[in-house]
Backbone as CSV, one residue per row, in Angstrom:
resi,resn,N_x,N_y,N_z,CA_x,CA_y,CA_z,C_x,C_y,C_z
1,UNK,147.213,-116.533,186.507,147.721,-117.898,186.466,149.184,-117.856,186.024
2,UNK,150.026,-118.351,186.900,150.865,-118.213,186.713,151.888,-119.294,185.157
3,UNK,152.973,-119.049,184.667,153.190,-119.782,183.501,153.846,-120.854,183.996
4,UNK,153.545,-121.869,184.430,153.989,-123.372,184.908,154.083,-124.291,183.797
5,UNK,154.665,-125.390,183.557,154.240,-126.769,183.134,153.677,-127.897,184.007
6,UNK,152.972,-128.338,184.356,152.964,-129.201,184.832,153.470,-130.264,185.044
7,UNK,153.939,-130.828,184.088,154.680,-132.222,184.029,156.075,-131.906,184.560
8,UNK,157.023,-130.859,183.918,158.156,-130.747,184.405,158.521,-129.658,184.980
9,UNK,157.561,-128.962,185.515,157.415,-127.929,186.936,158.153,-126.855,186.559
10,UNK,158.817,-126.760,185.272,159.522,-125.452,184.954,158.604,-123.974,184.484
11,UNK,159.369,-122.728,184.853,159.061,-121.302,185.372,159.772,-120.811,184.855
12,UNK,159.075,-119.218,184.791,160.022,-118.468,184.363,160.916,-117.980,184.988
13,UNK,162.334,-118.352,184.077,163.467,-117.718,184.709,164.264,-116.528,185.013
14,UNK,165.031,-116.121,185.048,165.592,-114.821,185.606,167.106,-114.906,185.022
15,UNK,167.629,-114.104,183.769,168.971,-114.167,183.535,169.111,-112.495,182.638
16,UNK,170.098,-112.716,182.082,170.843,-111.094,181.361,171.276,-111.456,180.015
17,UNK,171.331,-109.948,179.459,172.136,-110.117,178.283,173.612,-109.341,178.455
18,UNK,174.574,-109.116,177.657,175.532,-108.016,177.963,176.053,-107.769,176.560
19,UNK,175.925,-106.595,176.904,176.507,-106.034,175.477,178.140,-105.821,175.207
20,UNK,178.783,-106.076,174.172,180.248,-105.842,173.753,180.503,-105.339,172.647
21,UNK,181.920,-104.541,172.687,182.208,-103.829,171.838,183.872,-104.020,171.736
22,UNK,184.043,-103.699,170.479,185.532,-104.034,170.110,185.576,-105.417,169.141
23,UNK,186.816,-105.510,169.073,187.740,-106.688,168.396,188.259,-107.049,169.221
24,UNK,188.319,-108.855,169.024,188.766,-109.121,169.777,190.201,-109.895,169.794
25,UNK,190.795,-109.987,170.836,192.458,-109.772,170.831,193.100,-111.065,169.959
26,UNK,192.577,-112.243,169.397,192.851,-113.212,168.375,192.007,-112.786,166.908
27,UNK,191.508,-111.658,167.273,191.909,-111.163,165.377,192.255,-109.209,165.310
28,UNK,193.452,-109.496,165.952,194.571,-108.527,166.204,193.272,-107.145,166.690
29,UNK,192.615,-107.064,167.700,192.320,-105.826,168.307,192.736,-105.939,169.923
30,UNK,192.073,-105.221,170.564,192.396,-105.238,171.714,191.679,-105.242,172.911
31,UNK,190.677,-106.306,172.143,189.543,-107.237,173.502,188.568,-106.693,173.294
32,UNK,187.572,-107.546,173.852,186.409,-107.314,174.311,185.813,-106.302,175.610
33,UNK,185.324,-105.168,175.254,184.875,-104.238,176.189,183.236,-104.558,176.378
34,UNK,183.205,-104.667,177.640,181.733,-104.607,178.164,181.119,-103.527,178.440
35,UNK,179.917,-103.395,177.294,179.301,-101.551,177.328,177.920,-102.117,177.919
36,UNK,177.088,-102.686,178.467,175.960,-102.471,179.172,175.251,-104.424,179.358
37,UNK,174.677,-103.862,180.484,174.254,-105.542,181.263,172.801,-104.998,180.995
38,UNK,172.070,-106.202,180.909,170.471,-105.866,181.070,169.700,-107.171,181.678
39,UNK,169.250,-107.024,182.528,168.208,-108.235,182.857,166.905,-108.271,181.578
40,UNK,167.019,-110.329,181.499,165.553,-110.137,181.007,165.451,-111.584,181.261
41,UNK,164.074,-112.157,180.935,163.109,-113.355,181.201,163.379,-114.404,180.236
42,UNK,163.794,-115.471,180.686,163.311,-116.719,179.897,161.979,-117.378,179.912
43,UNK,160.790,-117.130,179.202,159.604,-117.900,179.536,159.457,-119.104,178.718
44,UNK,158.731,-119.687,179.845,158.631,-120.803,179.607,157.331,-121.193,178.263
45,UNK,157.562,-121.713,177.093,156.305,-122.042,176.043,155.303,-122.753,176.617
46,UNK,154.613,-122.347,177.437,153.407,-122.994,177.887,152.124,-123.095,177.008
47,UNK,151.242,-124.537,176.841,150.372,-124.528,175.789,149.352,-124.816,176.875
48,UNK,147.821,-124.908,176.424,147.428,-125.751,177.096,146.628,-127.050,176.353
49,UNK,146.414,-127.968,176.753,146.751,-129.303,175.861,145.534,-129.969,176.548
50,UNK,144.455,-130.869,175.936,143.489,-131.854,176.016,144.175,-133.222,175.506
51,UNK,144.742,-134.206,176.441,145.091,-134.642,176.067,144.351,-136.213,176.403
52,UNK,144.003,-137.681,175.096,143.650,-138.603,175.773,144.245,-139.520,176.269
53,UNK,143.963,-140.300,177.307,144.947,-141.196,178.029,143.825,-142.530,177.893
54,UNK,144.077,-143.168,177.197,143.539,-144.602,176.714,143.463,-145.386,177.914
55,UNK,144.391,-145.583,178.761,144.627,-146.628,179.750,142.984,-146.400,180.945
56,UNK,142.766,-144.907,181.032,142.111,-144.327,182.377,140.617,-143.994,181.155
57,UNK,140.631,-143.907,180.085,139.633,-143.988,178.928,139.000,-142.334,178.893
58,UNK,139.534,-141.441,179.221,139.294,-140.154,179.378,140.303,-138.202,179.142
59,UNK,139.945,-137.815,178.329,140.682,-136.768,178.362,141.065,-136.263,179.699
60,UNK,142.445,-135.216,179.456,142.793,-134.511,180.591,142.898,-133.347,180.066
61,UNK,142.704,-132.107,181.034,143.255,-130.786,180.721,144.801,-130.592,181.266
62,UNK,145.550,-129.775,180.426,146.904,-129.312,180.900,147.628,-128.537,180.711
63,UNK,148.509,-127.758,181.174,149.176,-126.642,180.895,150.650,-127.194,180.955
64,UNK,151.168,-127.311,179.059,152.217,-128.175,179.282,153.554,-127.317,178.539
65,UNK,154.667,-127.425,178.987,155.291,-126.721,177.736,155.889,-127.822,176.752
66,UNK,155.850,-127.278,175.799,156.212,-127.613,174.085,157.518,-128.832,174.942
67,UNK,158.500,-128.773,175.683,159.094,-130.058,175.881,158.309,-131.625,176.686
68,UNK,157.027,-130.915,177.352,156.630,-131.999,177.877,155.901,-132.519,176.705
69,UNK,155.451,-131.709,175.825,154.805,-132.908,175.158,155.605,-133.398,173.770
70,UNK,156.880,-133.216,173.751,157.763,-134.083,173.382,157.800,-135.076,173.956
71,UNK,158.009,-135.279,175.648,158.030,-136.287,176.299,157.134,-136.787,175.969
72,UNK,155.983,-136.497,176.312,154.318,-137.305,176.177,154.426,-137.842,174.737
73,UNK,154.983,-137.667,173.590,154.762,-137.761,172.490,155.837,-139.325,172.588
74,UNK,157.032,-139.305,173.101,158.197,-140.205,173.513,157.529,-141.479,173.951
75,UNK,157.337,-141.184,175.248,156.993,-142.078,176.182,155.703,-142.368,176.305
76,UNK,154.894,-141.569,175.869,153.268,-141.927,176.025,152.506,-141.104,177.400
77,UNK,151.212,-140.831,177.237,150.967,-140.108,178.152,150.504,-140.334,179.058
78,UNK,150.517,-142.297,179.539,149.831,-142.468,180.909,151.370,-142.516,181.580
79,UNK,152.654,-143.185,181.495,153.532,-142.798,181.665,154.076,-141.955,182.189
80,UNK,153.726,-140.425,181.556,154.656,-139.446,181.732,153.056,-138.589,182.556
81,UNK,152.146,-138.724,182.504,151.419,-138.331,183.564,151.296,-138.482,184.934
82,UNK,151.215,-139.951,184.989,151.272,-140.658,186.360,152.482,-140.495,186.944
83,UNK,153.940,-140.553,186.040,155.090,-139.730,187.067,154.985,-138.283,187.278
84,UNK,154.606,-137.395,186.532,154.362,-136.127,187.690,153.283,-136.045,188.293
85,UNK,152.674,-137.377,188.531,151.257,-137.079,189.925,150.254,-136.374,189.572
86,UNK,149.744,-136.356,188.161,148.648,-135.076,187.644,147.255,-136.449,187.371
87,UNK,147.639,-137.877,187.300,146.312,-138.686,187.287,147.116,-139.885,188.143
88,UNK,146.031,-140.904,188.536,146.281,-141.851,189.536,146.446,-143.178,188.533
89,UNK,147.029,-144.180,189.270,146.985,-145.419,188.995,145.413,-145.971,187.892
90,UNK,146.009,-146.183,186.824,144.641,-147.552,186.534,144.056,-148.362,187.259
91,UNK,142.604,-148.837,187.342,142.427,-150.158,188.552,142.550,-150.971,187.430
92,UNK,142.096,-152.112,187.585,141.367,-153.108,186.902,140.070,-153.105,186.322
93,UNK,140.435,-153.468,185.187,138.637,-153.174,184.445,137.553,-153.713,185.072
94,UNK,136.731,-153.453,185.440,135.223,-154.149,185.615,134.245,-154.789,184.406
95,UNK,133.295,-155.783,184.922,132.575,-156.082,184.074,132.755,-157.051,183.042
C-alpha cells in the first residue's frame, strides 16, 4: 500500500541533500565548496484515522497525513471529506 493521504493526495517525494565545506566569503574565507550530492525521500506522515462524521451519523476509515487532519480539525470533517470525494452528499433525514 502505497503512502498516500487521501484528502490532499500528497506522496512521497524525490529531492537531495549537498554537502559543503569551507568558509564562507562574508566571513573572510573563500566560499563555499560543494563536496558531495545525495538523493533522499521526503515521506509523507501518513496515519490511519477512524474518523466520525455527525452529519452522515457514521465512522470512516482513512489514511490521512498529520496536515489533513489539521484541516479536518479546522474546518470539520464533513467539509473537508466531501471536498476530496472520499463520502457523498447528506440526504435529508427520514422519519
Amino acid at each position: 500500500m502505497s503512502r498516500v493521504c487521501q484528502v490532499t493526495k500528497r506522496g512521497t517525494r524525490v529531492g537531495g541533500t549537498i554537502a559543503r565545506r569551507g568558509l564562507p566569503k562574508y566571513k573572510g574565507g573563500i566560499g563555499l565548496r560543494t563536496t558531495g550530492k545525495n538523493k533522499r525521500k521526503f515521506k509523507v506522515n501518513v496515519q490511519r484515522k477512524r474518523i466520525w462524521v455527525p452529519e452522515i451519523g457514521q465512522h470512516v476509515n482513512l489514511r490521512l497525513s498529520t496536515r489533513a487532519l489539521k484541516t479536518i480539525a479546522k474546518n470539520g470533517a464533513y467539509p473537508t471529506l466531501l471536498k476530496a470525494g472520499l463520502i457523498r452528499p447528506a440526504g435529508p433525514k427520514q422519519g
